[in-house]
C-alpha positions, 0 to 999 in steps of 0.5 A, spaced: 020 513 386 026 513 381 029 507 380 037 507 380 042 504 376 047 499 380 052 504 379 048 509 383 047 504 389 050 506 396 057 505 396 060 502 403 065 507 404 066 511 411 060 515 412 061 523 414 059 524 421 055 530 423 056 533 430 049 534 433 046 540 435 039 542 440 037 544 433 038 538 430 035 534 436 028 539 436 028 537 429 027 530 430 023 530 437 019 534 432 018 528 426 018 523 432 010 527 435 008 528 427 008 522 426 009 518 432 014 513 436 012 507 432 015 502 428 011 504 422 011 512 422 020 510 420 019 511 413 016 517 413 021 520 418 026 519 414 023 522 408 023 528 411 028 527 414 032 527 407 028 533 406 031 537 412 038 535 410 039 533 403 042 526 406 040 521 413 046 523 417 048 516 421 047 520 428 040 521 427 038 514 424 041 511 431 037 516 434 030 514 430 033 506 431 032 509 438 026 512 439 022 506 434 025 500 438 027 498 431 035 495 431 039 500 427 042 495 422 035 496 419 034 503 419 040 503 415 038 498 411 032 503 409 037 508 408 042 504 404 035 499 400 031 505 398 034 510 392 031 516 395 035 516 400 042 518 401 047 516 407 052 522 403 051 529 402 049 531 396 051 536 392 049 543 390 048 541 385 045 535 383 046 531 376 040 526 374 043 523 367 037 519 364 040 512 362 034 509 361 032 505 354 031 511 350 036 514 352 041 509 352 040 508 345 041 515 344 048 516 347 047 516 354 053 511 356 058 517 353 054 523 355 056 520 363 062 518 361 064 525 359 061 528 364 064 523 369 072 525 366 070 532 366 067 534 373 073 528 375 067 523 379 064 516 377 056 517 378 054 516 385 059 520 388 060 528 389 065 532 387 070 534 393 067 542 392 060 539 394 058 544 388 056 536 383 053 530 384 052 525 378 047 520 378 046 516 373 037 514 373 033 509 370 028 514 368 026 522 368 020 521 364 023 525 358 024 520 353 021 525 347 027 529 348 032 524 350 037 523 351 037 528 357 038 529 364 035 533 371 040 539 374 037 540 381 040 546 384 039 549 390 032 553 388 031 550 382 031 544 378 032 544 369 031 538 364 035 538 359 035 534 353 038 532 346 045 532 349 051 531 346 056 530 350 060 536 348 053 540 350 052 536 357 059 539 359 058 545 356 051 547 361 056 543 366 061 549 366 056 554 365 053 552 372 061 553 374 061 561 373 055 561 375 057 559 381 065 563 382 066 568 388 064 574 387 068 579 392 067 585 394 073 590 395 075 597 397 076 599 390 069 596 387 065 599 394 068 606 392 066 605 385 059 604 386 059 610 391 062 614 385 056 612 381 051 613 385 054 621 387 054 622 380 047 619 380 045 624 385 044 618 390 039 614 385 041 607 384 038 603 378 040 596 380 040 595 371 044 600 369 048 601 375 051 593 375 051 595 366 056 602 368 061 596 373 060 591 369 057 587 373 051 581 374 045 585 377 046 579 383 053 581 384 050 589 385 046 587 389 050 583 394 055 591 393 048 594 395 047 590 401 053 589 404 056 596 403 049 597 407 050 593 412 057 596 413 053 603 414 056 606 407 049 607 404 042 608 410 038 601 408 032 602 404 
């Protein structure tokens, strides 16, 4: 388990409430008869259950507190103790900037400040577009490469190292256009039909998205939607 810094420890701001639904309450009955209901079974609930969320959502905390017998002030001392565990949803994307000794001699303190003025949070916090959390970590096991940080996405994690804090920015703006909307509208879904007439109906994903000078992934979402709009019969 990581160790935190004390700027990354729970604040006790007001914590987001969630309205429980049949599925949230099948989830949790379910970790509750795999791991049974007793007080020693807490620790492992909760780790899957941040796995499940991302955070401990209070009203399932006070559903456990229940179900073990335990008083809920110490399950969310549990919650708020232990750094991996959040009481907050975390971003989309998640940013673990290394201020570990190595690191921190090696300019981590002005990375973060950098990476702080620029995603417009202090770390600990997540951004109001819930695309950024920023946090600061004792260490990520990377001190060859230092200084460097953790991106976790939502399929993939990536360490990068040797950061300035220009360089740290910059892969921070590149996760931003990566993550810009892609719309679809009448006049590409006509474009695209255009192209695939004049291929005789064949489409190529690589050349296809190259001639409408888009991302193959955005050309596949076309594909699919215009699929799901009955425009082309699915494969």
């Amino acid at each position: 388990m990581e160790i935190a810094s004390k700027t990354m420890k729970k604040r006790k701001e007001e914590l987001p409430s969630m309205e429980v639904s049949e599925e949230d309450l099948e989830k949790i009955n379910s970790l509750l008869n795999k791991y049974g209901r007793k007080r020693k079974s807490v620790m492992n609930i909760l780790h899957e259950m941040q796995n499940e969320y991302h955070y401990l959502p209070k009203e399932l905390l006070e559903i456990v507190s229940r179900e073990l017998d335990i008083p809920y002030s110490q399950v969310f001392s549990l919650g708020t103790f232990y750094d991996a565990f959040f009481m907050k949803p975390l971003g989309k994307h998640r940013i673990d900037l290394c201020i570990g000794t190595t690191c921190y001699n090696e300019g981590a303190p002005k990375i973060l400040k950098s990476l702080e003025d620029y995603i417009g949070i202090q770390s600990g916090d997540t951004r109001d577009d819930g695309l950024f959390t920023l946090l600061d970590v004792h260490c990520i096991g990377c001190c060859s490469i230092a200084p460097a940080m953790r991106v976790n996405g939502e399929r993939n994690e990536a360490v990068h190292g040797y950061l300035t804090p220009e360089k740290a920015v910059e892969i921070v703006k590149e996760i931003e256009e990566s993550e810009e909307e892609f719309e679809i509208t009448e006049e590409l879904i006509q474009k695209a039909l255009d192209y695939i007439k004049d291929r005789e109906g064949k489409i190529v994903v690589s050349k296809a998205s190259e001639e409408l000078d888009l991302e193959e992934k955005h050309f596949e979402e076309l594909v699919t939607e215009m699929e799901e709009k009955g425009i082309l019969k699915k494969k």
